[in-house]
C-alpha positions, -999 to +999 in steps of 0.1 A: -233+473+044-201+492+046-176+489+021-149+465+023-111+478+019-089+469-005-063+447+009-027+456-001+009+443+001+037+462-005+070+444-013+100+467-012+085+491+008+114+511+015+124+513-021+117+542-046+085+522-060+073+514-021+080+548-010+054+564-044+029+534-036+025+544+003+023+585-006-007+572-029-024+550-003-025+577+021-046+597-002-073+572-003-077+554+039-111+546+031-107+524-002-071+505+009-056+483+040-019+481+038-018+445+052+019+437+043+048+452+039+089+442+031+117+452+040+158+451+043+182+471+058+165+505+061+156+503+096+145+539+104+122+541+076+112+509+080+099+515+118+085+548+106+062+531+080+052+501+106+041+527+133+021+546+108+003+521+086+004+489+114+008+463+092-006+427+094+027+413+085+063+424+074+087+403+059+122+418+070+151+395+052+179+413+070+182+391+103+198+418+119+174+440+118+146+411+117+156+403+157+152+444+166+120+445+155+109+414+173+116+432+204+094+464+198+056+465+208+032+478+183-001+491+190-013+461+176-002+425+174+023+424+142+035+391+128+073+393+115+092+370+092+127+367+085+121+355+049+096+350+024+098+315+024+083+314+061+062+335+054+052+316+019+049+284+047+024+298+066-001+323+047-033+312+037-050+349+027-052+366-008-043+401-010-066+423-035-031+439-049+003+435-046+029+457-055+064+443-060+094+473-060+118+447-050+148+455-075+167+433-096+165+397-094+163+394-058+123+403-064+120+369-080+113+349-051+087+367-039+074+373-070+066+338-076+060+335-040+030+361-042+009+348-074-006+325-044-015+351-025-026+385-051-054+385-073-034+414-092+005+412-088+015+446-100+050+443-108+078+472-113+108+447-113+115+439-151+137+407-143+104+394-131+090+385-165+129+385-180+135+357-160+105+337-153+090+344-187+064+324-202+070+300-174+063+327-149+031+340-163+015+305-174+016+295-135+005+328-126-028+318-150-033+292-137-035+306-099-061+331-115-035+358-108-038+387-126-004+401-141+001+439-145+037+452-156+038+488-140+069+501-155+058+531-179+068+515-211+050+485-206+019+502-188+009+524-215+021+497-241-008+479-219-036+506-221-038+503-259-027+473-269-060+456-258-078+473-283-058+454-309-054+419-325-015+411-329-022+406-366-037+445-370+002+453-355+029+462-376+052+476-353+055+484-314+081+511-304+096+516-265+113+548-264+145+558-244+160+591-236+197+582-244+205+589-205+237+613-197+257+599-230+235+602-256+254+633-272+285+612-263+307+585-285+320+554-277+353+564-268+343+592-247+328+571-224+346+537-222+361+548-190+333+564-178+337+576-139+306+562-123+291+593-110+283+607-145+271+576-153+244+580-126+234+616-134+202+608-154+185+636-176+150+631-165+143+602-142+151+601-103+164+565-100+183+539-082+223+534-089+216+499-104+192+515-128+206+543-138+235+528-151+213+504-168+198+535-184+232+550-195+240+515-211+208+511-222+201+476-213+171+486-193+158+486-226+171+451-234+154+439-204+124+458-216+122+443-253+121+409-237+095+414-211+071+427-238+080+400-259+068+377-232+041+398-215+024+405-250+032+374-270+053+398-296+077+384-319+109+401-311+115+414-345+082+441-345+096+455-311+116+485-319+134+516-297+131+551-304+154+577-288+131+603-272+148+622-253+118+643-234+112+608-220+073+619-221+059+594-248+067+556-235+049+530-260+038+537-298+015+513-314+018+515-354-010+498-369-005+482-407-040+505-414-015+535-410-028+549-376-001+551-348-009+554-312+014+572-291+010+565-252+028+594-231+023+607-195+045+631-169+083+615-155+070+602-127+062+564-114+030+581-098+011+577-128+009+537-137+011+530-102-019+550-094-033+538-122-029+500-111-048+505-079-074+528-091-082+510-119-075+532-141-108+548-149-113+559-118-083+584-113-083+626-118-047+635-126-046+670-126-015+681-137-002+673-170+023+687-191+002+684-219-025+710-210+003+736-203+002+763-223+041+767-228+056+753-260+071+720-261+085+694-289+087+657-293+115+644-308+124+609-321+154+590-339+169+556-340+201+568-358+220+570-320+205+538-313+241+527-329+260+532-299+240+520-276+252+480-282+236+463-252+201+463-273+217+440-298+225+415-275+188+413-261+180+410-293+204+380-297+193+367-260+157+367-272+168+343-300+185+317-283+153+314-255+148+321-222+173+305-204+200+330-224+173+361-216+181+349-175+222+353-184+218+384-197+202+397-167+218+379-140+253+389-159+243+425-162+236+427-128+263+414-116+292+440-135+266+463-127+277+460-097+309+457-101+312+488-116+298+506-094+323+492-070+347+508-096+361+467-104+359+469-138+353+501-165+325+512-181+333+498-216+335+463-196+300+454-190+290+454-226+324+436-235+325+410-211+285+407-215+288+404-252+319+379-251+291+352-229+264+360-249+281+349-280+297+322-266+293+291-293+295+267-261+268+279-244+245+279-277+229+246-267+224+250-229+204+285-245+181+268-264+169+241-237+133+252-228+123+259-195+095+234-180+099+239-145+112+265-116+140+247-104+152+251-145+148+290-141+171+289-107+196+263-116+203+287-148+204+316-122+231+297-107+252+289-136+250+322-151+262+340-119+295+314-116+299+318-151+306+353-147+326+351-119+353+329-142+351+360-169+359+385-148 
């Protein structure tokens, strides 16, 4: 009886996470079927990777680009869909794995779109879990869906954690290489031009996350998706500065032993991981069995200026529904920093004036029973900003 393919859906494809997951795939035609793929505006790309891998489906939410593909003829019969709500209409199949690279919050839709249809949702998009949270991953349960963060922190902070019963834990550490500022102060870098705030030290990334690197509430949005993924109170989950960026989760144990989880600067590694299985993957180059010298170093003593963490931290208190402002608020003067509307100094300030709004204290604590609670906050949080700004 020959052996039945993997079947795989790949939800950003064009993105930085899509483009790693398809140069993996291709090294393995006999174990995966890429039956699904998504898509935006990248057209050219986006042909190139239909013609090559002939997809099942594609979801393409750009309508412009939607109606030119609906004229081309494939090699074989392609069903397109101009959202993932049409698409969510008419499905019926399970994929084996999904992968969602969809950035920022924009993933969410699909994401809970797709716990119907994966047995494993592998996802890179932190605002995932941020904003769904418990919510999120108890209906994921329940659709026997299989939840697997693959952003490097939370992977290896994955791989060993299992081992352990949350009592045996007396701290967990994600680590963070400072980005381009870390040997900067405060006032060197209020009015930060945007292009050295892109210019990252180790990692290869996106504008949106790269500055989210440089202000460090990636690792705000990282704190609270372990605190949700792991069931961690938020006060063991700590930060070190490691600027090699090679170890990415530490386990200390209260029996003195501390695990430290570290692989290469690249996305290759959990995401290969994830769809090997991870015991089934040779990874031959590491910088570990080099021979050259090298040194790990750690420190939380520039944590200090990096003031975004605090306010995860304080989002984390309040409950979920403050965890969703903080990322739906970063995002948006993200963004309008990048579109040079506001100065650097401005997304933790305006950020950190919502955040500690004593109005909004209440509406924070309200728990979240139901999806239309997690979108309606969505909502609120992006007009609130609007009136700040």
């Amino acid at each position: 009886m020959p052996f039945k393919k993997y079947s795989i859906a790949i939800l950003g494809s064009t993105g930085s996470i899509g483009k790693t997951t398809l140069k993996i795939l291709e090294q393995y035609p006999n174990k995966f079927k890429i039956n699904l793929i998504s898509g935006n505006s990248n057209k050219v790309l986006l042909e190139k990777q239909i013609k090559k891998f002939l997809p099942r489906y594609v979801i393409i939410n750009n309508l412009k680009v939607f109606n030119y593909f609906k004229k081309i003829k494939f090699k074989k019969k392609i069903l397109f869909f101009n959202s993932v709500y049409n698409f969510n209409k008419s499905n019926k199949i399970k994929f084996d794995k999904v992968i969602l690279g969809i950035s920022s919050i924009h993933g969410l839709d699909y994401a809970f779109a797709f716990i119907k249809f994966s047995k494993k949702l592998l996802i890179a998009n932190k605002e995932t879990i941020v904003c769904g949270g418990n919510f999120f991953l108890q209906k994921a349960k329940k659709l026997n869906c299989e939840i697997i963060s693959i952003d490097s922190e939370h992977y290896c902070l994955s791989s060993v954690i299992k081992n352990f019963n949350l009592n045996q834990i007396y701290k967990i550490y994600l680590t963070a290489s400072g980005g381009p500022f870390l040997k900067k102060n405060i006032n060197q870098i209020a009015k930060i031009d945007v292009s050295s705030a892109l210019k990252h030290p180790n990692w290869k990334m996106g504008k949106k996350i790269s500055i989210d690197s440089a202000t460090m509430a990636n690792k705000g949005l990282e704190v609270i998706e372990a605190s949700f993924l792991f069931n961690l109170k938020p006060e063991i989950i700590k930060i070190k500065i490691h600027k090699e960026s090679k170890v990415h989760s530490i386990i200390v144990l209260k029996n003195g032993l501390t695990h430290l989880v570290s692989h290469n600067t690249s996305m290759t590694i959990p995401i290969k991981n994830s769809l090997l299985d991870f015991d089934k993957v040779l990874c031959k180059k590491n910088f570990f069995t080099k021979k050259k010298q090298f040194n790990f170093t750690f420190d939380e003593i520039n944590l200090k200026k990096f003031k975004m963490l605090s306010l995860a931290y304080k989002a984390l208190k309040y409950g979920q529904r403050a965890c969703i402002f903080y990322n739906v608020i970063n995002d948006y003067l993200v963004d309008l920093y990048l579109n040079k509307k506001i100065f650097y100094y401005e997304i933790y300030a305006i950020l950190n004036k919502i955040i500690n709004n004593k109005k909004l204290i209440p509406y924070f604590k309200k728990k979240v029973t139901k999806l239309n609670d997690i979108y309606a906050t969505i909502n609120f949080a992006k007009n609130f900003a609007k009136n700040q700004v």
